[in-house]
C-alpha positions in Angstrom: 21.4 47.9 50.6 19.5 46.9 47.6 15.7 46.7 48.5 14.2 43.1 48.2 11.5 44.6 45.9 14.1 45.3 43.2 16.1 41.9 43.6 15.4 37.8 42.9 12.5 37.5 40.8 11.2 40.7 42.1 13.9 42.3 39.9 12.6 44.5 37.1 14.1 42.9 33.4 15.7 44.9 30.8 14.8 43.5 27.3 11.4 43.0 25.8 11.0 41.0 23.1 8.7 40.4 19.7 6.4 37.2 19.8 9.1 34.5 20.1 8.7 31.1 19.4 9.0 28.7 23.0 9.5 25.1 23.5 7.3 23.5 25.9 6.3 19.6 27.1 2.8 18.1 27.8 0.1 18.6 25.5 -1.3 22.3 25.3 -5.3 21.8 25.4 -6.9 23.0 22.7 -9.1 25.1 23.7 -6.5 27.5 24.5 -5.8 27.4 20.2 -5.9 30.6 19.0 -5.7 33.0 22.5 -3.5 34.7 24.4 -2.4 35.1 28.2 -1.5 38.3 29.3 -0.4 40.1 32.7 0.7 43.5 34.0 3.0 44.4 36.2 5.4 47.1 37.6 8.9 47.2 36.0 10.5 50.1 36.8 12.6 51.4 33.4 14.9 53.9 35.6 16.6 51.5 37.9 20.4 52.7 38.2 19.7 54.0 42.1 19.3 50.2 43.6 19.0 51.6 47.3 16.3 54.0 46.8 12.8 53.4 48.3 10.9 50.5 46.2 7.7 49.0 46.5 6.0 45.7 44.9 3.0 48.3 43.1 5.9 50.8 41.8 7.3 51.1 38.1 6.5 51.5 34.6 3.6 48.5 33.5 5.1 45.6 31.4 2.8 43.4 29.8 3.9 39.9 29.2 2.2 37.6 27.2 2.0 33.8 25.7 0.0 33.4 22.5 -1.3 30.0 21.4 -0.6 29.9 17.7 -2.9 27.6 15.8 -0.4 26.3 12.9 -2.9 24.3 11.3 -6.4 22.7 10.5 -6.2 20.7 13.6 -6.8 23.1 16.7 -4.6 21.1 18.6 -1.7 22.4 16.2 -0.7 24.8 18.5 2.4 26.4 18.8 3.6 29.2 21.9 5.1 32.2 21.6 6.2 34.8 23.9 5.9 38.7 23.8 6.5 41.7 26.3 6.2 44.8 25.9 6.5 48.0 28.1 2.9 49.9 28.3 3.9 53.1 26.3 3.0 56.3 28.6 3.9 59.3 29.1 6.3 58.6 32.0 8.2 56.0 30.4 8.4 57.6 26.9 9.6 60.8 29.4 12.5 58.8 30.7 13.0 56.6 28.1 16.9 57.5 26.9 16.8 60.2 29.8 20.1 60.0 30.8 19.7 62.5 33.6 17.1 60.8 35.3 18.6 57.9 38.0 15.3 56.6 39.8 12.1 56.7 38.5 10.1 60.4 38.3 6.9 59.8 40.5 7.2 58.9 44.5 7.7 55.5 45.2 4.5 54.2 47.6 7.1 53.6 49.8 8.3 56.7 50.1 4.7 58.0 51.3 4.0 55.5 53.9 6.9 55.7 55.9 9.6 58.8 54.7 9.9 62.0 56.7 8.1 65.3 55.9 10.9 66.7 54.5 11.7 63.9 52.2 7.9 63.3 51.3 7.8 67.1 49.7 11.1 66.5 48.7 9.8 63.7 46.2 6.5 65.4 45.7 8.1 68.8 44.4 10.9 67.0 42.0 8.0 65.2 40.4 5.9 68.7 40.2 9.0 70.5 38.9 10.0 67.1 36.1 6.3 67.3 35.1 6.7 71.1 33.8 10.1 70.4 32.6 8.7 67.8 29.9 6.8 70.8 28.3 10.1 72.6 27.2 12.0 72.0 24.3 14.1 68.9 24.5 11.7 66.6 26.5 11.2 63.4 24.6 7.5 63.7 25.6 5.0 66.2 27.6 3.8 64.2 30.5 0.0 64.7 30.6 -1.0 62.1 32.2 1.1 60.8 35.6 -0.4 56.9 35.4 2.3 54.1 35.1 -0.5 51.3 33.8 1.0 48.9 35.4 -2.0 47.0 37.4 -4.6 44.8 35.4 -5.9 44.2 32.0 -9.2 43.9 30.3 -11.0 43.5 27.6 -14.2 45.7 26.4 -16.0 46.5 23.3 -12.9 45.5 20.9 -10.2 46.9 22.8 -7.3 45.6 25.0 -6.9 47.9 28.0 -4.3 48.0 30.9 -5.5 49.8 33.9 -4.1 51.8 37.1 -5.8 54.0 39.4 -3.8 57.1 39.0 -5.2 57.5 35.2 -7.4 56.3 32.6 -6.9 53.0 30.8 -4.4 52.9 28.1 -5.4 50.4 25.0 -2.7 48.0 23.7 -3.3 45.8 20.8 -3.1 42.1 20.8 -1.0 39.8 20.1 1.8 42.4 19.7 1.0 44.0 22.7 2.4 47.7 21.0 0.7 50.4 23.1 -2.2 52.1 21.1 -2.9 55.3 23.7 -5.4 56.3 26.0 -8.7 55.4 26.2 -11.6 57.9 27.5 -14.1 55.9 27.7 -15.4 56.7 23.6 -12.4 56.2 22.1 -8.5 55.6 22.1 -5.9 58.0 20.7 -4.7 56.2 17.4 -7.7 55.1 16.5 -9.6 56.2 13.6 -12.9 57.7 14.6 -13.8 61.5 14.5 -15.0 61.4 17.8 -14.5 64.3 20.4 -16.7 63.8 23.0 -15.6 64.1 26.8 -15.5 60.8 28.5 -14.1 59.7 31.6 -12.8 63.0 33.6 -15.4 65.7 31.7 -14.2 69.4 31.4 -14.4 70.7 35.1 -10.8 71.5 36.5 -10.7 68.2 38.5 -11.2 66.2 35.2 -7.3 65.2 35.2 -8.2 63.2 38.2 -11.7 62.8 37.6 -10.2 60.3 34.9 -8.1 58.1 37.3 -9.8 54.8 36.7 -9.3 51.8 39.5 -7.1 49.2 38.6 -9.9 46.4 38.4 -12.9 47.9 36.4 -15.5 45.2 35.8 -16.8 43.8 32.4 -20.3 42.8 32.3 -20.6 39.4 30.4 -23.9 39.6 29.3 -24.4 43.2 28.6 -20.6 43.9 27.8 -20.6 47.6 29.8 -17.3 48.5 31.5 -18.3 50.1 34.9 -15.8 51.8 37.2 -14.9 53.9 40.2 -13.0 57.1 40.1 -11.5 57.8 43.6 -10.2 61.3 43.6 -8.7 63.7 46.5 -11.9 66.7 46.3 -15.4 66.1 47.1 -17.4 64.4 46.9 -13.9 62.0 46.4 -15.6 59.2 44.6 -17.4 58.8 41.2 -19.2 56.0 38.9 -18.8 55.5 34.9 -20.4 53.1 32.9 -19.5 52.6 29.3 -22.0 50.4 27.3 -20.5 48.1 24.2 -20.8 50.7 21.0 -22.7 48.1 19.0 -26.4 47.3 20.3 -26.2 43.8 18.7 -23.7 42.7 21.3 -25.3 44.0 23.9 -28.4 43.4 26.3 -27.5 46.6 28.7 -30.4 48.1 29.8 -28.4 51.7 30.1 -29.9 54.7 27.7 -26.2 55.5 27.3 -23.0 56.1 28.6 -22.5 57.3 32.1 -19.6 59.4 32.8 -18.5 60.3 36.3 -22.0 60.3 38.7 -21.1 61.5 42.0 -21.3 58.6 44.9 -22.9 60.2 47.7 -21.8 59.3 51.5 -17.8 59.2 51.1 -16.4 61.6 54.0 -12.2 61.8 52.6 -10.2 60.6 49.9 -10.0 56.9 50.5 -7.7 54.4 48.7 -10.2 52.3 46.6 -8.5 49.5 44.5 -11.5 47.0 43.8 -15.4 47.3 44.2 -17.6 44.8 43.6 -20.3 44.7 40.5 -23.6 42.3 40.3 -25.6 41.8 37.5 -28.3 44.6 39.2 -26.2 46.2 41.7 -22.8 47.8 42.6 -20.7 47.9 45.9 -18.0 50.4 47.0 -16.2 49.8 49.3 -14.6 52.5 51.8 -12.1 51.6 54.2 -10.3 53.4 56.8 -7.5 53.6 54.3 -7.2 56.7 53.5 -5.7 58.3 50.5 -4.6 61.7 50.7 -1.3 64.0 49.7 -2.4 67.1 52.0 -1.4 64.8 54.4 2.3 65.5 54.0 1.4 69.1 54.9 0.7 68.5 58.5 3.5 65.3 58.7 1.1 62.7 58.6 1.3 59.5 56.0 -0.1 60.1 52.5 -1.2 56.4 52.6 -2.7 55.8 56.2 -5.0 53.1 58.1 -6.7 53.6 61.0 -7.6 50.3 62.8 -10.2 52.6 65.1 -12.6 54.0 62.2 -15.0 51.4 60.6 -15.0 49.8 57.4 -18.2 50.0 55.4 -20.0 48.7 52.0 -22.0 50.9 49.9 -24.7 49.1 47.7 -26.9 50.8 45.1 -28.6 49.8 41.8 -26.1 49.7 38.8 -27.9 53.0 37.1 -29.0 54.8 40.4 -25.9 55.8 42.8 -28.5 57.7 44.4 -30.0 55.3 45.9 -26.8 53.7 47.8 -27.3 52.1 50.9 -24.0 52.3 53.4 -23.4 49.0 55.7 -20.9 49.5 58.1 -18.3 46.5 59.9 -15.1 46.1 61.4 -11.7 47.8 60.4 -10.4 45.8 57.6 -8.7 46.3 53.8 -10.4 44.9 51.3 -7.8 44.9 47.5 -9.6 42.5 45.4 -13.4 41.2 45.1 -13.8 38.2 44.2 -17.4 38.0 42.8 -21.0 39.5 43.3 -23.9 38.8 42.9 -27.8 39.4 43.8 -31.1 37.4 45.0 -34.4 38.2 45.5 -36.7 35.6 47.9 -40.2 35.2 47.0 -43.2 36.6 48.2 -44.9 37.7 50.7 -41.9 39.5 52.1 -39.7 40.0 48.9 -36.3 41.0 49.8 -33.4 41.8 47.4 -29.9 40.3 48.9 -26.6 41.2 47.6 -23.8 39.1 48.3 -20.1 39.7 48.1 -17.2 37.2 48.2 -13.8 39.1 49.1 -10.7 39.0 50.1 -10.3 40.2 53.8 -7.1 41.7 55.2 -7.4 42.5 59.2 -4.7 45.7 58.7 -3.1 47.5 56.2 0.2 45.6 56.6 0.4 44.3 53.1 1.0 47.9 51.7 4.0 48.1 54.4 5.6 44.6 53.7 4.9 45.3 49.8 7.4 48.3 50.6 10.2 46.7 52.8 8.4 48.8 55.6 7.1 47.7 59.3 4.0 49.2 59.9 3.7 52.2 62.5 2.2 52.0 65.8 -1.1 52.5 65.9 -3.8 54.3 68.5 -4.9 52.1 71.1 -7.3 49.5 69.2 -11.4 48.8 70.9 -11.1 45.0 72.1 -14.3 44.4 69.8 -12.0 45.3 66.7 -8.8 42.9 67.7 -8.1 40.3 65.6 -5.1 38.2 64.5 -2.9 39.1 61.5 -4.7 37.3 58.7 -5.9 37.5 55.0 -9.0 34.7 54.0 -11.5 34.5 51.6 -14.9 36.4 53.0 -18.3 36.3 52.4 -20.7 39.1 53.1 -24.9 39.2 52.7 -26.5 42.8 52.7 -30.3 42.7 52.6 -31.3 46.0 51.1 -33.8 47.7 52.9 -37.3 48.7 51.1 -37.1 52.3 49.6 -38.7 55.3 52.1 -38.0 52.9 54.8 -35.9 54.3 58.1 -34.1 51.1 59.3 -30.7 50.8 59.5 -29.2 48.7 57.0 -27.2 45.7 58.6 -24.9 43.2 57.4 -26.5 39.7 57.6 -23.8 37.6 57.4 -20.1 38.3 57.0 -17.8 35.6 57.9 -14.7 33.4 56.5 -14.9 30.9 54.5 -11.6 29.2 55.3 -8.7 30.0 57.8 -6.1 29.5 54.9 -4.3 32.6 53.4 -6.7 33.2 50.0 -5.5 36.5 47.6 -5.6 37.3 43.7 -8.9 35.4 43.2 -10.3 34.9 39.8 -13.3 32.6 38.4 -14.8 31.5 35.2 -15.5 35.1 33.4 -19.0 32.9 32.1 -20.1 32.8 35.8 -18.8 36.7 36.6 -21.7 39.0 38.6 -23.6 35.5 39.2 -24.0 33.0 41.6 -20.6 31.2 41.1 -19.4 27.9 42.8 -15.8 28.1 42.1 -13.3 30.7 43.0 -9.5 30.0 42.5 -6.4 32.6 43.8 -3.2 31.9 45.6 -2.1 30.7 49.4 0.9 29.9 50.7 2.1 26.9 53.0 3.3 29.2 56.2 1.2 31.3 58.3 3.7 33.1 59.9 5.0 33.8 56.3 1.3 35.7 55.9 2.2 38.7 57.9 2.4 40.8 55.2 -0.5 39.3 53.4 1.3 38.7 49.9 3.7 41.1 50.6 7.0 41.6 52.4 8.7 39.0 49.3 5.9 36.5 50.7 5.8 34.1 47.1 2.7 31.6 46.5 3.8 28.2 46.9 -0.2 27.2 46.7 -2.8 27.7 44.6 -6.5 27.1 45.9 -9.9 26.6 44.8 -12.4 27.2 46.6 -16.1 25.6 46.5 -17.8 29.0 48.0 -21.4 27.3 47.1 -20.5 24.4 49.7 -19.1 26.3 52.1 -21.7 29.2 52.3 -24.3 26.6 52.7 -22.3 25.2 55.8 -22.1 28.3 56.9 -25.7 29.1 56.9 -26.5 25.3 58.3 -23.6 26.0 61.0 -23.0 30.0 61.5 -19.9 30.8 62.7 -19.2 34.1 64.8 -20.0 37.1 63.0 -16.6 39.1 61.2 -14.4 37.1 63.5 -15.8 33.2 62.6 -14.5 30.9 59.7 -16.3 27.9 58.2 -13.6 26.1 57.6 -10.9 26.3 59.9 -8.4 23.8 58.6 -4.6 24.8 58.1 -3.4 24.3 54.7 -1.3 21.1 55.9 -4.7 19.5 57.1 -6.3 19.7 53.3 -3.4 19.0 52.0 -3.9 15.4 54.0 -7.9 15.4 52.8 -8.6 12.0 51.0 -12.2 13.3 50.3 -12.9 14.0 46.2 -15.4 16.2 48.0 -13.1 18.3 49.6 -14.8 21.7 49.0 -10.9 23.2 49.1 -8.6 21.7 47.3 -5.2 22.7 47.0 -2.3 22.9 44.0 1.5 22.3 45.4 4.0 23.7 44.0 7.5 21.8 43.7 10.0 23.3 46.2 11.2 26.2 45.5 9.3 27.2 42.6 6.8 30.2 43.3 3.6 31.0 41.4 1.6 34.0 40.5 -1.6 34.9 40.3 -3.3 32.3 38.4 -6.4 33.0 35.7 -9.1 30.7 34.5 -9.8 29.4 30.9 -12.9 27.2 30.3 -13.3 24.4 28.5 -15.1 24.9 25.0 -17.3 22.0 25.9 -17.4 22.2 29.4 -19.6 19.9 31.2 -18.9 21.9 34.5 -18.2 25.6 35.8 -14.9 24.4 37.1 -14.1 22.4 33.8 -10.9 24.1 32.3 -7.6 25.2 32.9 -5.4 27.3 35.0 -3.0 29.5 33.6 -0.4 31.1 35.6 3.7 32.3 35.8 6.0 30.6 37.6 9.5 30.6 38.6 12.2 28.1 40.0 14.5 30.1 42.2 17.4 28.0 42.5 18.3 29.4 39.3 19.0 32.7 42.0 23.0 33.1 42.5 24.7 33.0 46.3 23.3 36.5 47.0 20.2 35.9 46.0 20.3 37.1 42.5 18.9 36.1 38.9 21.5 34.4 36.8 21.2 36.5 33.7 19.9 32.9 32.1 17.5 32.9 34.2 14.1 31.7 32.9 10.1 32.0 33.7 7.8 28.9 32.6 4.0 29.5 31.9 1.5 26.1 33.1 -1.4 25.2 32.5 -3.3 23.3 35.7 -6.1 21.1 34.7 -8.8 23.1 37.2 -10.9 20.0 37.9 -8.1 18.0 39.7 -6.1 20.6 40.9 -3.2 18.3 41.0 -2.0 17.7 36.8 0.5 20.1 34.9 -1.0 19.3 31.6 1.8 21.8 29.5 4.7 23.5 31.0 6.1 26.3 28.0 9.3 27.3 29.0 10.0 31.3 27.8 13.3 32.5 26.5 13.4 34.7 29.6 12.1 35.4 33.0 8.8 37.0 34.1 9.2 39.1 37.5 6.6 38.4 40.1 3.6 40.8 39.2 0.2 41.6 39.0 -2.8 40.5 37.5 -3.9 39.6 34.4 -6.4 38.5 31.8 -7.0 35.9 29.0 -8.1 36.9 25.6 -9.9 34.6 23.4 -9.4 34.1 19.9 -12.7 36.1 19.3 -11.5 39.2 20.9 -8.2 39.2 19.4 -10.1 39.0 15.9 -12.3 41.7 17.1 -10.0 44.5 18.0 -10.9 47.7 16.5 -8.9 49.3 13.7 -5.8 51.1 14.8 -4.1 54.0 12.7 -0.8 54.2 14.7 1.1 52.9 17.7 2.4 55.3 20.6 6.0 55.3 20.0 9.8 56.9 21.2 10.7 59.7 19.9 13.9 59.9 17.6 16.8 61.8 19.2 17.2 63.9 15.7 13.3 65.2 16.5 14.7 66.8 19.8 15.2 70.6 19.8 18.3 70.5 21.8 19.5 74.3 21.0 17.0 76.4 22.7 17.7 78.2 26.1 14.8 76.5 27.8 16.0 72.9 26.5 19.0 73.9 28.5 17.0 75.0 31.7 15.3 71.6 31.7 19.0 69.7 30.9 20.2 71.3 34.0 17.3 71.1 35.9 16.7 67.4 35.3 20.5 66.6 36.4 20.5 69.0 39.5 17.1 66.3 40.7 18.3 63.0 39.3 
């Protein structure tokens, strides 16, 4: 049976393509002259076994991108084009022309949350034993670093990075996207610089994993430092790097420098951490009872694993002083994606500093199950206090930090919904980013009893929402609901959908039937009168062009459009791409200005030509064999 992950638009696509011209109708807004929309996502390149294990976060990252040509004087002479691209590594370039290999070389997620023991070291030792293999003679490239890059993008300092947890960032260049090579935090292989200094990982034997980077590391947009996590499997399990802009003209950082992987104090076990959330003056982590660990598999226990019993908890500290962290513990509950952060500080006499997160809260782990075709196990016996219905809305959370020397407890002020409706994927103007923003926009669907997965199990967005978090925190505070278990707005997405009220602080984009979107990203106005002046960018799909069994027609065809954000309700251009784009991840838009500011590149990461390959040598043998005998 071929696994829903790797069939309808799920289906990974086989041809990339240069920047290729596409029709379109409507009138593309100029402000969107001169940039480019890009978004990763998993496409696995080894796909021949169709009923092996598959999950939504496996495969090799594609990048797939529309670039608005400006063809003339006039900036609304605009013409777009196309482009995807695998992200180079050293898996793909591993497997790439492989004819031995028949499913993809690491585990699929899959395969750790719900395989047997035996077939859990099965998969773990292959992947060992294919690693060592791509050192002999013959490989078509030394796998040094396991990451598949196929989570997020972002842009920092003149580079174009894709992200995933399990290694540093690799840098791609815009608007081809051709992969450029790893980034460290100083500098990317292919780039021209003399510069050998350690960055992300340092020189201690855990610096391979010391460099995983999480898939969303934050962009500050007025000092311009990347800051991120690096959740590994050793003590102390988590650490913090911040990388200031290289030039001091473009940026106001405060930082005396780079800051390369600072211990977090306070995490007890290797935790799965895929977001975190960054203010303009402080920093939250957030550890879940999700844990993340492949010793597991020794005593038969998950790799991935949640436990509904142990409590969730929020670790705040000053950007530069990890130190310092203050822990705030909650409810069991899985926290992916932040939506924003951001800090306040009341006036005298009793000054307190306040940092506030908006996230969005899962009530189990049931999304990483139904992202894998999986039911999710049966768990201990559950406290009544921690019970709650299957459900995945937009939070907000308050921490006052308590003064320094002082021995209270820290305690979570408030922390409720904002709104019952299925919210994930949320994005806001990057202007308002690690500030108090009003607006935050990300996808629902009509069906709650679609939801159980939480954006998994093939659930598709059929909605996209925006959010007025200002309004509804202040109704919140006027009217407090329940603590963890309250909601501020409890209305089902048919109710708003029936709103009247130009007020509405929810309003709601519908798609047609049958056409599903994807996670949608925000472009401002150039003269914007308001925040939520601008445009909505995201994928979509029609799926009746899906055969009888549920299949893409091989003409079969992806449209990018662009939602005017204000109204939430006009398709102001619909490009239609010369092929389809399979329901991913996240991505990113990139301005004219960073395009044009990309660093200089010496090469491009590339395949390597079969009349390179020393073919003749016993060990290039050993590895031919090898590689067949494990598929």
């Amino acid at each position: 049976m071929v696994s829903r992950y790797l069939s309808g638009n799920f289906a990974p696509i086989t041809r990339t393509r240069p920047l290729t011209r596409c029709s379109y109708s409507g009138d593309i807004p100029e402000d969107l002259a001169g940039g480019q929309y890009v978004r990763n996502g998993g496409n696995p390149l080894t796909n021949e076994n169709l009923a092996r294990h598959a999950h939504w976060f496996d495969g090799d990252g594609m990048l797939s991108g529309v670039l608005f040509q400006q063809t003339g004087k006039n900036s609304r002479d605009i013409e777009p084009y196309f482009v995807n691209q695998y992200v180079l590594t050293d898996v793909f370039l591993n497997a790439k022309g492989n004819l031995n290999l028949r499913r993809p070389l690491l585990p699929s997620i899959t395969t750790l949350l719900g395989g047997s023991l035996i077939t859990i070291l099965f998969v773990v030792v292959r992947a060992i034993i294919l690693v060592v293999l791509s050192r002999f003679p013959g490989s078509r490239r030394a796998i040094k670093k396991i990451s598949v890059v196929n989570t997020g993008v972002v842009y920092h300092d003149g580079r174009a990075l894709a992200t995933c947890e399990s290694g540093p960032p690799m840098r791609f260049q815009l608007p081809s996207l051709e992969t450029v090579g790893w980034y460290n935090g100083h500098k990317a292989e292919n780039e021209p610089y003399n510069n050998k200094r350690v960055g992300f990982g340092g020189g201690s034997c855990a610096s391979f994993m010391k460099e995983w980077t999480t898939g969303h590391p934050r962009v500050d947009p007025v000092t311009k430092e990347l800051i991120s996590l690096h959740a590994v499997f050793v003590k102390p399990y988590v650490f913090y790097s911040i990388v200031p802009p290289v030039s001091k003209e473009t940026s106001k950082s405060l930082s005396p420098g780079p800051i390369f992987d600072v211990p977090i104090p306070g995490v007890r076990s290797p935790k799965m951490m895929h977001d975190f959330g960054v203010g303009a003056r402080y920093t939250v982590v957030i550890d879940l009872p999700l844990s993340l660990d492949p010793l597991h598999c020794i005593s038969g226990k998950p790799v991935i694993a949640f436990d509904p019993t142990e409590r969730s908890r929020f670790g705040v500290f000053p950007r530069y002083q990890p130190h310092k962290i203050q822990w705030f513990a909650t409810n069991p509950c899985v926290i992916f994606h932040a939506a924003n952060c951001w800090e306040t500080i009341s006036a005298a006499p009793d000054k307190e500093t306040c940092v506030h997160l908006v996230a969005c809260r899962l009530t189990s782990a049931s999304v990483i199950y139904g992202a894998g075709a999986l039911s999710p196990p049966a768990t201990k016996p559950i406290p009544p206090e921690y019970a709650e219905e299957e459900q995945c809305r937009l939070y907000y959370y308050s921490f006052p930090l308590t003064k320094e020397h002082s021995n209270a407890q820290p305690m979570i002020r408030h922390q409720w919904a904002l709104s019952a409706i299925p919210f994930e994927f949320p994005t806001l103007s990057s202007q308002y980013a690690m500030r108090p923003a009003r607006f935050i926009y990300g996808c629902s669907m009509g069906s709650s009893s679609h939801f159980s997965a939480a954006l998994g199990k093939t659930a598709k967005i059929d909605y996209l929402a925006k959010m007025d978090i200002e309004t509804l925190i202040a109704r919140g505070m006027a009217h407090p609901p329940p603590q963890i278990k309250g909601c501020v707005d409890t209305r089902t997405v048919d109710e708003i959908m029936q709103s009247t009220d130009v007020n509405d602080p929810i309003k709601l984009f519908r798609m047609p039937q049958g056409w599903y979107a994807q996670e949608p990203r925000f472009v401002a106005r150039r003269e914007a009168t308001s925040e939520d002046d601008g445009w909505l960018l995201t994928y979509v799909f029609d799926e009746s062009q899906l055969d009888e069994e549920g299949e893409c027609r091989d003409e079969a065809v992806s449209e990018l459009w662009v939602i005017d954000a204000l109204n939430m309700r006009d398709v102001v251009a619909r490009i239609r791409l010369p092929q389809r784009v399979p329901y991913g991840l996240h991505g990113a838009w990139f301005s004219p200005e960073d395009i044009a500011g990309q660093r200089p590149v010496r090469a491009f990461r590339c395949e390597t030509a079969d009349e390179k390959l020393d073919l003749s040598s016993p060990l290039s043998r050993i590895r031919d064999i090898t590689e067949k005998i494990l598929g």
